[in-house]
PQR file of N, CA, C, O and H, with PARSE charges and radii, in Angstrom:
ATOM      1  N   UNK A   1    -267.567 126.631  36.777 -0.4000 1.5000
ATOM      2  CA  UNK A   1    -266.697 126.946  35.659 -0.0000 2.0000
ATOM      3  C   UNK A   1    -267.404 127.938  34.745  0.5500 1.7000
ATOM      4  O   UNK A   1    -268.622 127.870  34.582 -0.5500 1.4000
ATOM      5  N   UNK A   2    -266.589 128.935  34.098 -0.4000 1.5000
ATOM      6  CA  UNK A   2    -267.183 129.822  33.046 -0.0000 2.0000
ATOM      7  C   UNK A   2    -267.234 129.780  31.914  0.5500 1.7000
ATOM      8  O   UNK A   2    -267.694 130.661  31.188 -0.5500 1.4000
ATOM      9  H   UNK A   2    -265.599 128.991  34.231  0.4000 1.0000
ATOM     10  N   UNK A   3    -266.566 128.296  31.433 -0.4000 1.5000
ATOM     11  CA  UNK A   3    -266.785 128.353  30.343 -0.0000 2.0000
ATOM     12  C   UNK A   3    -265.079 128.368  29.622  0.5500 1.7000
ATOM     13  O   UNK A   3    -264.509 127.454  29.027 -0.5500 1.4000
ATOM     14  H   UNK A   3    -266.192 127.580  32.023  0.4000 1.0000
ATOM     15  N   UNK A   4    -264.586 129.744  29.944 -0.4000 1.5000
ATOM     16  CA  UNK A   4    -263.276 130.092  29.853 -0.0000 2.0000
ATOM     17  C   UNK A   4    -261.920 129.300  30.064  0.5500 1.7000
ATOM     18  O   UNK A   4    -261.502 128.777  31.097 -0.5500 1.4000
ATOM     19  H   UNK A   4    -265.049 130.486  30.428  0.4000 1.0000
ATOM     20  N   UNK A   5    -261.201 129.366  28.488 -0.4000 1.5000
ATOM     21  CA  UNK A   5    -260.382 128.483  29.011 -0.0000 2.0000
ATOM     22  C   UNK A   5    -259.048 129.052  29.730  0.5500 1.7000
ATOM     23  O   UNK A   5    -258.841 130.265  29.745 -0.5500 1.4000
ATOM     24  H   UNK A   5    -261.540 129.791  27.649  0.4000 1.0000
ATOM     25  N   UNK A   6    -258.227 128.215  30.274 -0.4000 1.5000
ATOM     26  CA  UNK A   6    -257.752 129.143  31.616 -0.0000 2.0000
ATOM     27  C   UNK A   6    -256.026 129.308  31.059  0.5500 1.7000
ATOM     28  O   UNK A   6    -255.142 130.014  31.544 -0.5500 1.4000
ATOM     29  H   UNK A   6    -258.395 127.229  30.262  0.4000 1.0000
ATOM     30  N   UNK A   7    -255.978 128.569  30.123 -0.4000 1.5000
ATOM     31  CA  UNK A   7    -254.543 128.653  29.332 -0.0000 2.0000
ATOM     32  C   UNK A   7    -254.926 129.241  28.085  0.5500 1.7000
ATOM     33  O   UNK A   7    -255.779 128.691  27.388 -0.5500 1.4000
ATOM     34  H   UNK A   7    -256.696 127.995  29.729  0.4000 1.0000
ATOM     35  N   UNK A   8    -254.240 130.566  27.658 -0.4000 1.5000
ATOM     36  CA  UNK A   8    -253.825 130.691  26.299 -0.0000 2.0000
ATOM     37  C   UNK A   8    -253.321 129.392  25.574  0.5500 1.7000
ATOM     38  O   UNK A   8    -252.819 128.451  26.189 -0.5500 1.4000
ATOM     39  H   UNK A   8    -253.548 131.013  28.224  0.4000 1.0000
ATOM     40  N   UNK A   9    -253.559 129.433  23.750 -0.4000 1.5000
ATOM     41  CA  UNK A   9    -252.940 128.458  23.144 -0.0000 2.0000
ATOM     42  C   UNK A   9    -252.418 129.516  21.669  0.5500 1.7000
ATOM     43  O   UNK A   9    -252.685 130.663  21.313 -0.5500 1.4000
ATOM     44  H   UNK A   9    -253.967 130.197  23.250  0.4000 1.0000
ATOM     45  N   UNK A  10    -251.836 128.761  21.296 -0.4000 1.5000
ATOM     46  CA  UNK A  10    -251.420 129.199  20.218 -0.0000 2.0000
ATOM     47  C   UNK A  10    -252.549 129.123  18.661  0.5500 1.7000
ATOM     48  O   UNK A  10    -252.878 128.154  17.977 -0.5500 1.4000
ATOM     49  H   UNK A  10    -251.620 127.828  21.585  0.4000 1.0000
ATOM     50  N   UNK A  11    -252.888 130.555  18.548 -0.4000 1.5000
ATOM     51  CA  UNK A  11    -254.048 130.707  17.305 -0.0000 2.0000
ATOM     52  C   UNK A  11    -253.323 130.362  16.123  0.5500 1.7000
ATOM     53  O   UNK A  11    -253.870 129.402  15.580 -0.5500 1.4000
ATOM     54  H   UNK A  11    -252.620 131.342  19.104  0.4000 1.0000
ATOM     55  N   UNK A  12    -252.208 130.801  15.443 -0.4000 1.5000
ATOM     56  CA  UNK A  12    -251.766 130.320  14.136 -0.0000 2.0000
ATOM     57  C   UNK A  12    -250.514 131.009  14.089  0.5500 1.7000
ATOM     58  O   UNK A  12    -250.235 131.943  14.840 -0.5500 1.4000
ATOM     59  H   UNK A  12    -251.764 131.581  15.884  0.4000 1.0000
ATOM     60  N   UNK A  13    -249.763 130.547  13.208 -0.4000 1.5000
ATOM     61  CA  UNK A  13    -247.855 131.137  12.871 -0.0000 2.0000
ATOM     62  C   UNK A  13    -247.488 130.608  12.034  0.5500 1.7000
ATOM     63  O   UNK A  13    -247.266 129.419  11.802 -0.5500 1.4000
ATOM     64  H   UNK A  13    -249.990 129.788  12.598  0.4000 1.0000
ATOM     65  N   UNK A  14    -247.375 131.703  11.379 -0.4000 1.5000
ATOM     66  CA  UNK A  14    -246.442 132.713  10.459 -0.0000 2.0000
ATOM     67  C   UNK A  14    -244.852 132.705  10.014  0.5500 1.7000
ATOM     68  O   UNK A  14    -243.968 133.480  10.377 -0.5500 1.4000
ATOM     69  H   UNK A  14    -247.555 132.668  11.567  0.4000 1.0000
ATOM     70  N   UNK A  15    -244.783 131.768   9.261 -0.4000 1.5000
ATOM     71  CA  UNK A  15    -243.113 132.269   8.912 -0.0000 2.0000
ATOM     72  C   UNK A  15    -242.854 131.604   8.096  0.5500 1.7000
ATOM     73  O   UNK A  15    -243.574 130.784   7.525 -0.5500 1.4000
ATOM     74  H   UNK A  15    -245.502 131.138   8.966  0.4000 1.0000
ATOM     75  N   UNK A  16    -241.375 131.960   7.855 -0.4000 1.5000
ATOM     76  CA  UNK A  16    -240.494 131.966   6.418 -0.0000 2.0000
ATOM     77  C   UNK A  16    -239.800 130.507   6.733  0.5500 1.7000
ATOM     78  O   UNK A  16    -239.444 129.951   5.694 -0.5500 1.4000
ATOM     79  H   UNK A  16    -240.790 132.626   8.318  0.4000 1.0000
ATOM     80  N   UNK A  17    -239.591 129.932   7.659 -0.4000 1.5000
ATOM     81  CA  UNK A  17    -239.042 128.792   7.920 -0.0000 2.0000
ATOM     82  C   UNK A  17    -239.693 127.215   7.107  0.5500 1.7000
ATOM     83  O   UNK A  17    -240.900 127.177   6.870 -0.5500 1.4000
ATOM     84  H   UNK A  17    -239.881 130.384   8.503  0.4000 1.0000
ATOM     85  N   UNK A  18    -238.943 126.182   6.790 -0.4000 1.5000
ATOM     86  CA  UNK A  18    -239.386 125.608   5.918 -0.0000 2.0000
ATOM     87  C   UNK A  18    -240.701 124.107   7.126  0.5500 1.7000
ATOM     88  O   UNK A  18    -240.533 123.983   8.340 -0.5500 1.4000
ATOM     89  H   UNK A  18    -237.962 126.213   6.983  0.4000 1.0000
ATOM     90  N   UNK A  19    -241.457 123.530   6.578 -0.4000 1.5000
ATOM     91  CA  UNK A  19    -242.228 122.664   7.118 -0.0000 2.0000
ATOM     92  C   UNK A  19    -241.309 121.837   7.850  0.5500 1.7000
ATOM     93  O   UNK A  19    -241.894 121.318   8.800 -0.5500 1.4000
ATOM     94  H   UNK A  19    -241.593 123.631   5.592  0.4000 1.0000
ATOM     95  N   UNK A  20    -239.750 121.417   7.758 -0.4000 1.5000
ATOM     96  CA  UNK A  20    -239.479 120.723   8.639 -0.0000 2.0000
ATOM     97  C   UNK A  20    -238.929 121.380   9.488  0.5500 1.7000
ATOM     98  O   UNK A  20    -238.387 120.556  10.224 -0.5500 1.4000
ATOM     99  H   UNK A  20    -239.275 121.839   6.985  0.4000 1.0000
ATOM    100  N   UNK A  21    -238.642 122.799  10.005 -0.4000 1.5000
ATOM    101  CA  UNK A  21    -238.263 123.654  11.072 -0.0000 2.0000
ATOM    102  C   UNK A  21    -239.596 124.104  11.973  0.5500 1.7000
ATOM    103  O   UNK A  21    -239.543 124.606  13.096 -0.5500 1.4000
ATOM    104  H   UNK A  21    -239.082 123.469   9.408  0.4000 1.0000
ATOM    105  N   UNK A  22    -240.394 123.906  11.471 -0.4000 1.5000
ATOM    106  CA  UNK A  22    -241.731 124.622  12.006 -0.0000 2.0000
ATOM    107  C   UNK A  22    -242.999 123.756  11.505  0.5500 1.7000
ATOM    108  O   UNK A  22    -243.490 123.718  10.377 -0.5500 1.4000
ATOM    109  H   UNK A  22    -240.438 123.498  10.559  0.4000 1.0000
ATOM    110  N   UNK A  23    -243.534 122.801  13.144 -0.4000 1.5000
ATOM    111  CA  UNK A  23    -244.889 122.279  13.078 -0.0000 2.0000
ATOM    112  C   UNK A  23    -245.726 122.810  13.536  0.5500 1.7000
ATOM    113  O   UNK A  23    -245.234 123.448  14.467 -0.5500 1.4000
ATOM    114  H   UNK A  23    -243.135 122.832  14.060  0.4000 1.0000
ATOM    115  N   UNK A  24    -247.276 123.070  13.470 -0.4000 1.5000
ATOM    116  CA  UNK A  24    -247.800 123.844  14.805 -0.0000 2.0000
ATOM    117  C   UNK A  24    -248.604 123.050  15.614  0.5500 1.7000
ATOM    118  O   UNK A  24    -249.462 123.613  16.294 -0.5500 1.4000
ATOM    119  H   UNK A  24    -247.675 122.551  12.714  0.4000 1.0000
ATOM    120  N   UNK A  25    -248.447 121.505  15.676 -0.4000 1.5000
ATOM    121  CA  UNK A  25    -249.322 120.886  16.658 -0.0000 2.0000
ATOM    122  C   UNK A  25    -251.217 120.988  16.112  0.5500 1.7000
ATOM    123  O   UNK A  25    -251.670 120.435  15.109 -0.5500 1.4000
ATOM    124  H   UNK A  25    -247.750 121.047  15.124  0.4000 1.0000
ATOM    125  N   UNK A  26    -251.904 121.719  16.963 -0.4000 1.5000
ATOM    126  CA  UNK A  26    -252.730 121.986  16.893 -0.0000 2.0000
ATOM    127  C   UNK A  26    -253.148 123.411  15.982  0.5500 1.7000
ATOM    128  O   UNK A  26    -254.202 123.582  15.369 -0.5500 1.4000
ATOM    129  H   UNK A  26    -251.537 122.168  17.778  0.4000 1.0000
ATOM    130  N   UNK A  27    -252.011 124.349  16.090 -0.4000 1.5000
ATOM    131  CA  UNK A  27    -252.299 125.474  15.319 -0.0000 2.0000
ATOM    132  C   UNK A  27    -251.677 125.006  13.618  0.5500 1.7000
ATOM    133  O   UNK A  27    -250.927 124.130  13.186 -0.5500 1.4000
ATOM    134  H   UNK A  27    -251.155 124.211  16.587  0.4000 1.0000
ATOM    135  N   UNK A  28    -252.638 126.373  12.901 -0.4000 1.5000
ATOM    136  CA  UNK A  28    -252.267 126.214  11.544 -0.0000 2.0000
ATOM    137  C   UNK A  28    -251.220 126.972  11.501  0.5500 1.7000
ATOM    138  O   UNK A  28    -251.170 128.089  12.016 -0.5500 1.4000
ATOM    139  H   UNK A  28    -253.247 127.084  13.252  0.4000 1.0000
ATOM    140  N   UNK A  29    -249.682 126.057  10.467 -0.4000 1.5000
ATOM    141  CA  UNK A  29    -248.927 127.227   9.899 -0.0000 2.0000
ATOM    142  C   UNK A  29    -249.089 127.928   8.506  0.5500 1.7000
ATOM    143  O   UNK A  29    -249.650 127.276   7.625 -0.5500 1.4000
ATOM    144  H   UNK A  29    -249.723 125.150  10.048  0.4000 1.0000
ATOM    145  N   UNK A  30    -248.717 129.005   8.267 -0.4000 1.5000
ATOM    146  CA  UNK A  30    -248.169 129.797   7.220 -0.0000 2.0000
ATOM    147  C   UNK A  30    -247.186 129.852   6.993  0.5500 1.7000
ATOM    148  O   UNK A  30    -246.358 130.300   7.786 -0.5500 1.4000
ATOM    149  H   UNK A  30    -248.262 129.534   8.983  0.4000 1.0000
ATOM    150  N   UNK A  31    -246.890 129.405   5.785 -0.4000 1.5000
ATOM    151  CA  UNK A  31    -245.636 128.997   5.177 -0.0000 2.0000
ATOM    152  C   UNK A  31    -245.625 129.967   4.109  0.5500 1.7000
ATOM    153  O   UNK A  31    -246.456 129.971   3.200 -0.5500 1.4000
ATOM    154  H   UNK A  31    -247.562 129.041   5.140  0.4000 1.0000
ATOM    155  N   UNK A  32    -244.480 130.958   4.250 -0.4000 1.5000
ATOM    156  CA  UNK A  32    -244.751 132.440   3.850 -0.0000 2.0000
ATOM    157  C   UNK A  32    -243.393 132.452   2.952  0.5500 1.7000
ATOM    158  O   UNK A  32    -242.474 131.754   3.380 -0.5500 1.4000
ATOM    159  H   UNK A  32    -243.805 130.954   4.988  0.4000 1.0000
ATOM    160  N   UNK A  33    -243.161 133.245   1.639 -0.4000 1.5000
ATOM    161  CA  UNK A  33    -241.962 133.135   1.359 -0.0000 2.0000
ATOM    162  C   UNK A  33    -241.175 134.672   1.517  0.5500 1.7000
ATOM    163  O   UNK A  33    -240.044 134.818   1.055 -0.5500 1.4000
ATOM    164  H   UNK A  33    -243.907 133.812   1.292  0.4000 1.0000
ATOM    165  N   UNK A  34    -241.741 135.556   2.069 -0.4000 1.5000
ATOM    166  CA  UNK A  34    -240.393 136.686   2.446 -0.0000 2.0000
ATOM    167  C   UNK A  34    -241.517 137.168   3.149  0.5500 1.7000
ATOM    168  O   UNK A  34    -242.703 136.838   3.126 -0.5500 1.4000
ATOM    169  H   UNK A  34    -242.660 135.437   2.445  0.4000 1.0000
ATOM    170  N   UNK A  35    -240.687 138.292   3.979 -0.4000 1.5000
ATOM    171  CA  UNK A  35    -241.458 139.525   4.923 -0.0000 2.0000
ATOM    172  C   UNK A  35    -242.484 140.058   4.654  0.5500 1.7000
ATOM    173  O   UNK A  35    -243.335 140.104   5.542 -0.5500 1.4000
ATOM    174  H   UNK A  35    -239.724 138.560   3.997  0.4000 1.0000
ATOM    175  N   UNK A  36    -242.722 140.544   3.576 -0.4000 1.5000
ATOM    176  CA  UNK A  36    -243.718 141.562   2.860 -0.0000 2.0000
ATOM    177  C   UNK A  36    -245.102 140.362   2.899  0.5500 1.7000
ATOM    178  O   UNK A  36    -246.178 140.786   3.318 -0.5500 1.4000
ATOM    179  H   UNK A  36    -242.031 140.506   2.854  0.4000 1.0000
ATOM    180  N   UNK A  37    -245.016 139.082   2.508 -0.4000 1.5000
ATOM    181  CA  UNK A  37    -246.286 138.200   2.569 -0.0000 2.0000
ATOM    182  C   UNK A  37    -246.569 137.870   3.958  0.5500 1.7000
ATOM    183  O   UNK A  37    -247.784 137.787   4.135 -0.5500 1.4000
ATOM    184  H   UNK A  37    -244.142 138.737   2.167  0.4000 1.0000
ATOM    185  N   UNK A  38    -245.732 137.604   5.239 -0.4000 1.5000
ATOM    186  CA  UNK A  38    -245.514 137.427   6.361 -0.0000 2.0000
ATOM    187  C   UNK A  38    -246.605 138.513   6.873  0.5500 1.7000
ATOM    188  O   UNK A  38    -247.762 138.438   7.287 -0.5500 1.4000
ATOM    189  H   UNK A  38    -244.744 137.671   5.095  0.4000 1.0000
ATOM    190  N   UNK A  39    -245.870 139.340   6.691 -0.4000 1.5000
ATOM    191  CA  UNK A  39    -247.006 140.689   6.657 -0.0000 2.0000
ATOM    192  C   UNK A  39    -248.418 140.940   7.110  0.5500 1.7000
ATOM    193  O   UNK A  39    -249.075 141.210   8.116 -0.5500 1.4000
ATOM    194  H   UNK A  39    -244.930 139.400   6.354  0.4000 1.0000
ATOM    195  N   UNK A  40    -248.573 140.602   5.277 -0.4000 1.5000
ATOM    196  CA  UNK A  40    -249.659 140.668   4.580 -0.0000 2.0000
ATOM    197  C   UNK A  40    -250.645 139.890   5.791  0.5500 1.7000
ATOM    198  O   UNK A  40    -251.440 140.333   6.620 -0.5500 1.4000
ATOM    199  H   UNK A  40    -248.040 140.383   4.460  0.4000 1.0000
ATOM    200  N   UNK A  41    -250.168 138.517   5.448 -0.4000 1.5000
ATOM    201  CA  UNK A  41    -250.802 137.680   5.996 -0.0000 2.0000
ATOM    202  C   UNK A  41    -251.280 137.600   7.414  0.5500 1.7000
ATOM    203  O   UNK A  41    -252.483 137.512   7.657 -0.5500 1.4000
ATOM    204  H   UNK A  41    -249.522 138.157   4.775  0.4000 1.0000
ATOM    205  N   UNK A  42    -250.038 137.637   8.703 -0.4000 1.5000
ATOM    206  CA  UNK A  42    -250.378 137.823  10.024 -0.0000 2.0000
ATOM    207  C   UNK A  42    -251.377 139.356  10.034  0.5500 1.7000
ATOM    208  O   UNK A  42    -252.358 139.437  10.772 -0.5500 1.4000
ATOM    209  H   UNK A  42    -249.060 137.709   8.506  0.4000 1.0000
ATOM    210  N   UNK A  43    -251.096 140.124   9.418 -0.4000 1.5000
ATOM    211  CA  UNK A  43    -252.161 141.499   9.676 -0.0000 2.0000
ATOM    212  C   UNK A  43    -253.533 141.304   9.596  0.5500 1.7000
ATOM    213  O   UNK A  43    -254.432 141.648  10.364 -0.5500 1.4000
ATOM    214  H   UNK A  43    -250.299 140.058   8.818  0.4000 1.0000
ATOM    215  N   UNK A  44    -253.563 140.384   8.008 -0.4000 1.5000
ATOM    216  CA  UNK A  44    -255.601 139.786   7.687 -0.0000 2.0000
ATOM    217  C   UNK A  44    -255.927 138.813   8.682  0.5500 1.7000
ATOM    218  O   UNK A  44    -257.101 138.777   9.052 -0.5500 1.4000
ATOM    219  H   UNK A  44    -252.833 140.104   7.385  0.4000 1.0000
ATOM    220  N   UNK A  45    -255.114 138.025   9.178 -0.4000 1.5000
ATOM    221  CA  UNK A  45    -255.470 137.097  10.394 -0.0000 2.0000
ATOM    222  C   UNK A  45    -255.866 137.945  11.285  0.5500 1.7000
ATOM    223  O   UNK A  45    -257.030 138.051  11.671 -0.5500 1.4000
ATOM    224  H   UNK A  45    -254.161 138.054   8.877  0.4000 1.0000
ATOM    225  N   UNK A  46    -254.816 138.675  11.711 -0.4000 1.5000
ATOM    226  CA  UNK A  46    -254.970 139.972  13.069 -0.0000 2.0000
ATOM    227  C   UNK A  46    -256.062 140.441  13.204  0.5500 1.7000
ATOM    228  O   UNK A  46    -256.708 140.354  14.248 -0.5500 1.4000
ATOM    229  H   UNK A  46    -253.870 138.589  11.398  0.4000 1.0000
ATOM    230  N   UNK A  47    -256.601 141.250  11.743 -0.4000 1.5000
ATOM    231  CA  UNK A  47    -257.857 142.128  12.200 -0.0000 2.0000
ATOM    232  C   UNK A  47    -259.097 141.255  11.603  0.5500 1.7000
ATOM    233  O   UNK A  47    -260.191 141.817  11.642 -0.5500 1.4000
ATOM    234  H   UNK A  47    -256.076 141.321  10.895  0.4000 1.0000
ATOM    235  N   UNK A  48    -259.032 139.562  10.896 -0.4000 1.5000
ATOM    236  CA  UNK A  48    -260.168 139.291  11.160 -0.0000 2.0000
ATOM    237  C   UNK A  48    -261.028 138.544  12.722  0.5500 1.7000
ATOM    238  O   UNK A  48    -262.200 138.378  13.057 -0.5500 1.4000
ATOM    239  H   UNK A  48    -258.143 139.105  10.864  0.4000 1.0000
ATOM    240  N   UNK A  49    -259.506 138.220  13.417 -0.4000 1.5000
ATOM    241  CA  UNK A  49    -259.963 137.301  13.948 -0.0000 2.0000
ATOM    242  C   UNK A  49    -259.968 137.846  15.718  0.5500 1.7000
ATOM    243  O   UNK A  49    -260.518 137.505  16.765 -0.5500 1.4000
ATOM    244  H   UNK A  49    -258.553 138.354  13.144  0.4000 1.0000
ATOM    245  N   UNK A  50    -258.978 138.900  15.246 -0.4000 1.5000
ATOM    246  CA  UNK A  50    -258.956 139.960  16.766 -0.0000 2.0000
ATOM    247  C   UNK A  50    -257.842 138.819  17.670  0.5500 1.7000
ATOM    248  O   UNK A  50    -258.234 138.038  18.538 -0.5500 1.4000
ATOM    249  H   UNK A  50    -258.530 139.177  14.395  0.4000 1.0000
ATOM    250  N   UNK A  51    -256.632 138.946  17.281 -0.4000 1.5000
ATOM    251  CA  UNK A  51    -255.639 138.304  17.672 -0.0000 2.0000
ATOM    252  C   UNK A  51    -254.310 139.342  17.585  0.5500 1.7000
ATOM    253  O   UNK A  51    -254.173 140.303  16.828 -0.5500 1.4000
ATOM    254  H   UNK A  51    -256.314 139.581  16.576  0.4000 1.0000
ATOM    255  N   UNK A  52    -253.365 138.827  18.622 -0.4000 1.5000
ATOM    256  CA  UNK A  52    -252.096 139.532  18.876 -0.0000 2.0000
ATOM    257  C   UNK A  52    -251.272 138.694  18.150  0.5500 1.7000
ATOM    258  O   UNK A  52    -251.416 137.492  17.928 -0.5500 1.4000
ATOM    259  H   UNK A  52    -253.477 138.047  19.237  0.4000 1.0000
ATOM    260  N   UNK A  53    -250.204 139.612  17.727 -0.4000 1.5000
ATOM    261  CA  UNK A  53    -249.157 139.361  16.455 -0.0000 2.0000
ATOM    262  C   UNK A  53    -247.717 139.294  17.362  0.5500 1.7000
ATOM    263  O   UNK A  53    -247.222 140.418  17.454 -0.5500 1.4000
ATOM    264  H   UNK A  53    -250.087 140.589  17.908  0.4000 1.0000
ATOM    265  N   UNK A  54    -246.999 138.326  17.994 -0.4000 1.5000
ATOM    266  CA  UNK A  54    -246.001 137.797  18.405 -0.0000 2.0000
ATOM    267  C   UNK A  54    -244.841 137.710  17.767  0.5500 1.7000
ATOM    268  O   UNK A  54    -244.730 136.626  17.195 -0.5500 1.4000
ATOM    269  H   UNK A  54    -247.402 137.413  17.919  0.4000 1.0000
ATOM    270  N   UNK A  55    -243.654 138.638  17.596 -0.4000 1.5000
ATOM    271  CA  UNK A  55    -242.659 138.515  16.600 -0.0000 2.0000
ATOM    272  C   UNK A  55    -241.282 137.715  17.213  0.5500 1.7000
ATOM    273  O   UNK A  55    -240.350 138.474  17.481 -0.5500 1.4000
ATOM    274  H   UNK A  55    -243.744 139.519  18.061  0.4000 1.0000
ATOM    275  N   UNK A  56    -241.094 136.513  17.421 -0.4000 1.5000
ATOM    276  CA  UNK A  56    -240.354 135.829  17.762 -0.0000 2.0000
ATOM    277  C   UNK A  56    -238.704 135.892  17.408  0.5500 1.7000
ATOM    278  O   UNK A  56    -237.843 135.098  17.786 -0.5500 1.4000
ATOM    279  H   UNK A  56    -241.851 135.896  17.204  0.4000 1.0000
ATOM    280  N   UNK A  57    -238.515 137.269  16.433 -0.4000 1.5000
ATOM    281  CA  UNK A  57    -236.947 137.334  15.864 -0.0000 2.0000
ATOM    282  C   UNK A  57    -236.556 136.294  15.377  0.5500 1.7000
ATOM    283  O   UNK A  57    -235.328 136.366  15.346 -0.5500 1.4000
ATOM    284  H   UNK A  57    -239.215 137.914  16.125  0.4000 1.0000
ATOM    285  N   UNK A  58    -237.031 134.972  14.808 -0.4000 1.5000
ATOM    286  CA  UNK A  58    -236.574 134.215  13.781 -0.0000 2.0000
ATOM    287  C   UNK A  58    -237.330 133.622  12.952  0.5500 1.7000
ATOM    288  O   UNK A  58    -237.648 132.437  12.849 -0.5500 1.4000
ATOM    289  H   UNK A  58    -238.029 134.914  14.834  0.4000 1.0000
ATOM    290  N   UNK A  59    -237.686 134.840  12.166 -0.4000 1.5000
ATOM    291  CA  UNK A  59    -238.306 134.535  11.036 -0.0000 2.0000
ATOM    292  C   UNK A  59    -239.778 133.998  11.830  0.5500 1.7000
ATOM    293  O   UNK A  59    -240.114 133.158  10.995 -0.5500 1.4000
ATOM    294  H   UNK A  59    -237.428 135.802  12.249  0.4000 1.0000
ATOM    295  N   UNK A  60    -240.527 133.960  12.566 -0.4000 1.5000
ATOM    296  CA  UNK A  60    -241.577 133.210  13.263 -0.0000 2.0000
ATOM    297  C   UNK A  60    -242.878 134.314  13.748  0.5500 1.7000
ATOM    298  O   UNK A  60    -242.447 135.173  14.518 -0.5500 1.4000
ATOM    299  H   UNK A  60    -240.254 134.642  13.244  0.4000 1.0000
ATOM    300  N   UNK A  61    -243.762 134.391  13.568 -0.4000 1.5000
ATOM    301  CA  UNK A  61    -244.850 135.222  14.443 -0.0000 2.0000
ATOM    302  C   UNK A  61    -245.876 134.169  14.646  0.5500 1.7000
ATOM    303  O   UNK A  61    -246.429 133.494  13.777 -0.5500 1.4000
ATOM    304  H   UNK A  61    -244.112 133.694  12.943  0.4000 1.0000
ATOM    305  N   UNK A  62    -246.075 134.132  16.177 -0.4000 1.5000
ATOM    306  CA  UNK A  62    -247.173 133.399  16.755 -0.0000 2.0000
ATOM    307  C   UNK A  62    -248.394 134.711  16.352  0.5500 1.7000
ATOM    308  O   UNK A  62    -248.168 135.917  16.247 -0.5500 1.4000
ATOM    309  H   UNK A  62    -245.626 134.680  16.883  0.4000 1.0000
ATOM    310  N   UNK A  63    -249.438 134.132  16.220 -0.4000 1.5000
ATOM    311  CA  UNK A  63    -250.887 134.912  16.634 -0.0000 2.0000
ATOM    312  C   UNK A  63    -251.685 134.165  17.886  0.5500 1.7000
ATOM    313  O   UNK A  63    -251.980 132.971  17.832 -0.5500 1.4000
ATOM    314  H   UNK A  63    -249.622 133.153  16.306  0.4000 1.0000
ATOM    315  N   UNK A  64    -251.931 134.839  18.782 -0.4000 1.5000
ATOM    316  CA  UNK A  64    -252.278 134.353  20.323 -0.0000 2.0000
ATOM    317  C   UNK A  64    -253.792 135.409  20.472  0.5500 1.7000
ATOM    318  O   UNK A  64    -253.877 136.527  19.963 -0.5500 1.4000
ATOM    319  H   UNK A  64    -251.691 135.809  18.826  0.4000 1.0000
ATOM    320  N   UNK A  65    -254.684 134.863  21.129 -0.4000 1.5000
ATOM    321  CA  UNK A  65    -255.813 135.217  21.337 -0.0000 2.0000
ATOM    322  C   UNK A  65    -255.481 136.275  22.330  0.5500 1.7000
ATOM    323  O   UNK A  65    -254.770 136.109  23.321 -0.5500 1.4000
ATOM    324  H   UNK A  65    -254.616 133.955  21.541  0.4000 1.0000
ATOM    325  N   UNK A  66    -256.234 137.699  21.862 -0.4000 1.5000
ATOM    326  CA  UNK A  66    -256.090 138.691  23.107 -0.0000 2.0000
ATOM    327  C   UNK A  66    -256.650 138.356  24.717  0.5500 1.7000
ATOM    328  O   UNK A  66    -256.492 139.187  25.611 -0.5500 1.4000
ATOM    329  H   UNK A  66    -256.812 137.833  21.056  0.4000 1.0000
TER
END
């Protein structure tokens, strides 16, 4: 084994939806109140952590490990 895990998981998400529409299990959510913070936010995740930005069309962005 390398070490490597062999399934993607979900790094963290992003959205406007309220805590009882959206749990993340194991990932952290962001509970964002319009687009412009949605933004903000998935982008500083993005380039600190070197993660892909997933736009799900309802109100939702996964961040997933490249």
């Amino acid at each position: 084994m390398s070490g490597i895990p062999t399934t993607r998981s979900v790094f963290a998400i992003v959205t406007l939806k309220s805590p009882q529409e959206v749990q993340g299990g194991m990932a952290p959510v962001f509970y964002v109140k319009n687009q412009e913070e949605q933004e903000h936010i998935a982008m500083w995740i993005s380039r600190i952590t070197s993660v892909a930005v997933h736009d799900l069309q309802d109100g939702t962005w996964l961040l997933m490990p490249i």
